[in-house]
C-alpha positions in Angstrom: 60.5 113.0 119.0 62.7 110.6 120.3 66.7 109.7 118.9 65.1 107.3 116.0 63.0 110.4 114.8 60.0 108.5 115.9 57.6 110.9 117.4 56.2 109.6 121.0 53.1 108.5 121.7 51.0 107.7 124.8 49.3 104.5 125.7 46.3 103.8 124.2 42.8 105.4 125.9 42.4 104.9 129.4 39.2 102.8 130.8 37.8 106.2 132.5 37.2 106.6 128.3 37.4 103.4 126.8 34.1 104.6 125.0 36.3 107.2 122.9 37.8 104.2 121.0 34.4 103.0 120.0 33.8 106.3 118.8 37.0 106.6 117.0 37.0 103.0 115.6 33.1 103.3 114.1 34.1 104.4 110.6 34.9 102.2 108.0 37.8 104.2 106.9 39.6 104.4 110.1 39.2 100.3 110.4 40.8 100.0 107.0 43.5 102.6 107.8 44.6 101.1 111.5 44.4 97.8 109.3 46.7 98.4 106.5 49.2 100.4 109.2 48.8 97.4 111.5 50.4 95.5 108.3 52.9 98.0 107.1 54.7 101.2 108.1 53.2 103.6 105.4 53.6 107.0 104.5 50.7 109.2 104.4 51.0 109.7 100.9 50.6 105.8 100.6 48.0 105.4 102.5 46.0 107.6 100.7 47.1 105.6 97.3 45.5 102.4 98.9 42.9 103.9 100.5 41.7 106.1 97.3 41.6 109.3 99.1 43.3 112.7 99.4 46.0 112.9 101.5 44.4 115.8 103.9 41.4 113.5 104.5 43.8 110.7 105.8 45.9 112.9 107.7 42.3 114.6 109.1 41.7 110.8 110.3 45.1 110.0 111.4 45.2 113.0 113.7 42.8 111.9 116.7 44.0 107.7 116.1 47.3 109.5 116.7 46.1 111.7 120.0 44.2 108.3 121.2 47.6 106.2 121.0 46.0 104.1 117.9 48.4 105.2 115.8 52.3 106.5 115.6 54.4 108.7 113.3 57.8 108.8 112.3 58.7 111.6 110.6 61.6 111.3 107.7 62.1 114.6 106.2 58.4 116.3 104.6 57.3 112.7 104.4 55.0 110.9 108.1 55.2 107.6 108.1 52.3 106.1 110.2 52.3 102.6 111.9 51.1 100.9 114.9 52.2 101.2 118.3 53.2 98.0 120.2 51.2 99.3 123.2 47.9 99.6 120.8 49.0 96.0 119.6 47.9 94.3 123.0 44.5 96.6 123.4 41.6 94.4 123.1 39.4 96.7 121.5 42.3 97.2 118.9 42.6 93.8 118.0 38.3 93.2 117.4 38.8 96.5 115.4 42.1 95.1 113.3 39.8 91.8 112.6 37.1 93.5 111.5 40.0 96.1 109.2 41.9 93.3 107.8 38.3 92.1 106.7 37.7 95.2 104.9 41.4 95.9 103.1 41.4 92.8 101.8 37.7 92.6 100.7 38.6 96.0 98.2 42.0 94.8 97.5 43.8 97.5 99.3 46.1 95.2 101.3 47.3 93.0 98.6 48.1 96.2 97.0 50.9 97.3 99.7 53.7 95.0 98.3 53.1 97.1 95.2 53.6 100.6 97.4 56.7 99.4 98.4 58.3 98.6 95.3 57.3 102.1 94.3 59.7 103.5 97.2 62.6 101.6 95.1 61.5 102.6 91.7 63.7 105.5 91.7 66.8 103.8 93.5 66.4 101.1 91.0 66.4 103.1 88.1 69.1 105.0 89.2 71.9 102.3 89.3 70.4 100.8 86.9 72.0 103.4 84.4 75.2 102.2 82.5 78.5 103.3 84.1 80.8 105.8 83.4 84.1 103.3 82.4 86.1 106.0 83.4 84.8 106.6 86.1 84.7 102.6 87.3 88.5 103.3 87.3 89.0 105.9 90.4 88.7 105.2 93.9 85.8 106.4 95.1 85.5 109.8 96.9 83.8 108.5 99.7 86.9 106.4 100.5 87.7 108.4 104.0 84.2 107.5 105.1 85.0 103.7 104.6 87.9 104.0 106.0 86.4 105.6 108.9 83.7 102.7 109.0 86.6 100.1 109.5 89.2 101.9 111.7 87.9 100.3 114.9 89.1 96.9 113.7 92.9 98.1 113.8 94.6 97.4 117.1 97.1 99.7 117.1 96.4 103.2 115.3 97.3 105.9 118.1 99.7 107.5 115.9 100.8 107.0 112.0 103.5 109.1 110.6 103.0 110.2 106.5 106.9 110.4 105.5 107.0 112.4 102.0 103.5 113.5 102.3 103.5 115.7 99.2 99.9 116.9 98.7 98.8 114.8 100.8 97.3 112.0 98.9 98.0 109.4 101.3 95.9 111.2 104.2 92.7 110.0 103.0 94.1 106.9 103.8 95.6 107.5 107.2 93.3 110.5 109.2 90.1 108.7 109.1 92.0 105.6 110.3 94.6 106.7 113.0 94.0 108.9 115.7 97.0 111.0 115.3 98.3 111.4 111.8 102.4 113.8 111.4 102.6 114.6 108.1 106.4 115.3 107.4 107.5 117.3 103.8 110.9 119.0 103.4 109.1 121.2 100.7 107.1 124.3 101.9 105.3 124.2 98.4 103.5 120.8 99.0 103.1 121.3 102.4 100.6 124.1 101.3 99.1 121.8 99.3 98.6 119.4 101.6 97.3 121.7 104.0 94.3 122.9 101.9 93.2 119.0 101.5 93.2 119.0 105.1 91.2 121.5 105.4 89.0 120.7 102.5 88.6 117.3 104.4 88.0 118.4 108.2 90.8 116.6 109.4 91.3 117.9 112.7 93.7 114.5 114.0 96.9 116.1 111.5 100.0 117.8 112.3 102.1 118.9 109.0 105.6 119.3 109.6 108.4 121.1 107.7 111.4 119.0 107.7 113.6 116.2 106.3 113.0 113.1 107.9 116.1 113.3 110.3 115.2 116.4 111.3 115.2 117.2 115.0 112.0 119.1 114.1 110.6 116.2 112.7 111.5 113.3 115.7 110.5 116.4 118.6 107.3 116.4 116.7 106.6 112.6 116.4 107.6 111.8 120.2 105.5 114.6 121.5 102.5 113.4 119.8 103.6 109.8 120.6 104.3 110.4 124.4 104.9 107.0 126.5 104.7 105.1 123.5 108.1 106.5 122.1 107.1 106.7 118.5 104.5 106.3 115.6 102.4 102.9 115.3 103.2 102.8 112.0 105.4 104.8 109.3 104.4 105.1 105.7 107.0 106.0 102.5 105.1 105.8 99.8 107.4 106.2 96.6 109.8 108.7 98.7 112.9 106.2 99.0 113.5 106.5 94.8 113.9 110.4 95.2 116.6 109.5 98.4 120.1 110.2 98.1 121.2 108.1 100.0 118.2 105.3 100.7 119.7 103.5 103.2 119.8 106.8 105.8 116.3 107.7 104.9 115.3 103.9 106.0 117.4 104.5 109.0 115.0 107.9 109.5 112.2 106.0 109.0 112.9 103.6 111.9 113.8 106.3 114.1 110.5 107.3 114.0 108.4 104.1 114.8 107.9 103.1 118.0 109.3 99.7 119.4 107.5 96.9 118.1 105.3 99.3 115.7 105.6 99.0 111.4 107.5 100.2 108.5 105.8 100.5 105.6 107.4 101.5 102.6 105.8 101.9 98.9 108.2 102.5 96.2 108.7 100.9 92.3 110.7 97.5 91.8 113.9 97.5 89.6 112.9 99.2 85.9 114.4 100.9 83.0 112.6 103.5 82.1 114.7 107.0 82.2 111.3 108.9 81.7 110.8 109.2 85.3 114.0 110.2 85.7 114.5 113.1 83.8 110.5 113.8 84.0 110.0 112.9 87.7 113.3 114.0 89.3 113.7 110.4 89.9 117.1 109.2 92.0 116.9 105.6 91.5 115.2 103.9 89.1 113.8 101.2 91.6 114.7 98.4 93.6 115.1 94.8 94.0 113.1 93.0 96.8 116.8 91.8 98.6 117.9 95.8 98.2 114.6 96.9 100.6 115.4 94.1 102.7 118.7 95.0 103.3 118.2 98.6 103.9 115.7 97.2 106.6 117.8 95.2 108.2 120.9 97.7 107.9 118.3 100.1 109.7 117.6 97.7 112.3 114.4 96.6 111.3 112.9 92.9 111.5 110.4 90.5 110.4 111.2 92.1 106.6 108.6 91.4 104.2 108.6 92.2 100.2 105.3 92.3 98.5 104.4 92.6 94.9 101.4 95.4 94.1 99.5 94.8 90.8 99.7 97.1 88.2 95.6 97.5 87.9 96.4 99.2 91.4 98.8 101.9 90.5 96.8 104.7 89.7 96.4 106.8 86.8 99.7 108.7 87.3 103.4 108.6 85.4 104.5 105.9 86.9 101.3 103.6 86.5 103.3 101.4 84.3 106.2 100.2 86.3 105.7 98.0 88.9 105.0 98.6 92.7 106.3 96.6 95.9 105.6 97.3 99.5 108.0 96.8 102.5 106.9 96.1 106.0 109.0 95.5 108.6 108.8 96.2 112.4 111.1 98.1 115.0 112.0 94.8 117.7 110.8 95.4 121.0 113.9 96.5 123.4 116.5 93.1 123.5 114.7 91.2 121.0 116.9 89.1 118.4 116.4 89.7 114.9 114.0 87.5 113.3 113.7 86.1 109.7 112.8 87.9 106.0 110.4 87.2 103.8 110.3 88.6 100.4 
């Protein structure tokens, strides 16, 4: 069986015993069957449908056609799927015999009947999402969002290494480890570190190093530069809602850039300016947001360029504690060595 599961086949017959084909080829049911598999690929199971016989008397016939090179399998689980080689295709003695099949399936109907087989196959996938969704459900991400992610990595330039500042249980390396190569998770907390770890785990992430420290930590920058090597830092650095539990937000920006390579990306998630005192007293909450101008200057204070401030809808917030209260993203990027400041955008 070959890489596509399709089981190989020799050429049809040589001429030292072309009369074997005859032989093979002189029963009506055998014209019918190289016929219909001539039109479609078709399960056994199908083929006995159109043919109106039991399954073990068309895999009893489907056995020497299959030995002779008339006929091919692929095999898909406990279901065979016959159809017919391309060699048996240019035989000459296969094509008389096809003429003188088609003549017969569609004398008794049988090869009209095949578009019906085939919706059979989607009867079940059809009825299936044809079901009425779960609302709640309609409103989470799906779980097969690494896999995605996976699926579109290749189309990011530059992903050697990401850095997850604040990872916390790790939600954010779904995100990141089937995208980047190298993902540092940093935490200053031992307790979600654990956390994270068993979604890591749990996931089969082998591209993700958890680290123990605050984000000036020498721990923390050793960690980054040795997985970054020539490159001097991360690709990209992600906050996401870390800056509001800061002390002092403006040193943990300056962290942040101290960790991205030249020329690589900030990115920093956190809540716009708000009220509500909640999160405070329920999240341990520093600072109750900030204004777009207050992220860009802590960017530019940090030495960061190309500042840009970026409202996220609410319908994207999650279903967490601070769903309500509206989201903005930072990116900015670390200049290449000499470069000038360039412009904000916000």
């Amino acid at each position: 069986m070959d890489a596509a599961g399709t089981t190989s086949t020799t050429a049809v017959t040589g001429a030292g015993t072309r009369w074997e084909l005859y032989r093979l080829l002189g029963e009506p049911i055998r014209l019918r069957l190289l016929a219909l598999a001539a039109a479609e690929e078709l399960a056994i199971g199908e083929l006995a449908d159109l043919l109106g016989e039991s399954q073990p008397n068309v895999s009893r016939h489907v056995g020497p056609m299959r030995k002779a090179g008339l006929l091919a399998e692929r095999k898909q689980g406990t279901r065979v799927f016959v159809f017919l080689p391309e060699a048996a295709q240019r035989d000459p003695v296969v094509a008389d015999a096809l003429v003188a099949g088609r003549a017969l399936v569609e004398a008794d109907g049988s090869l009209a009947r095949i578009h019906e087989v085939l919706g059979a196959r989607e009867a079940a996938t059809r009825e299936l999402f044809g079901r009425p969704r779960d609302a709640a459900a309609l409103a989470q991400l799906p779980s097969e969002l690494p896999a995605y992610l996976t699926a579109l990595a290749p189309l990011i330039a530059h992903r050697a290494l990401a850095v997850d500042a604040g990872t916390g249980d790790g939600n954010l390396l779904d995100v990141l480890a089937p995208v980047f190569d190298r993902v540092v998770a940093v935490d200053r907390e031992e307790a979600q570190l654990v956390r994270a770890r068993e979604r890591v785990e749990r996931r089969g992430y082998t591209n993700v190093d958890l680290v123990w420290g605050a984000l000036d930590d020498l721990t923390v920058r050793t960690a980054v530069k040795r997985r970054a090597g020539s490159a001097g830092g991360a690709d990209v650095v992600f906050a996401s809602r870390v800056l509001h539990h800061a002390p002092k937000p403006t040193v943990a920006m300056k962290a942040l850039a101290q960790l991205v390579r030249p020329g690589g990306h900030v990115i920093v998630i956190d809540y716009a300016t708000h009220e509500d005192e909640r999160l405070r007293a329920e999240q341990a909450d520093v600072w109750l947001g900030f204004s777009p101008d207050e992220l860009t200057r802590m960017a530019h204070t940090a030495g960061l360029v190309d500042h840009a401030v970026t409202s996220i809808p609410l319908s994207r917030n999650g279903t967490g504690p601070d769903k309500h209260v509206a989201w903005q993203v930072l990116v900015a990027r670390r200049p290449q060595s000499g470069a000038k400041s360039s412009r904000s955008r916000s």
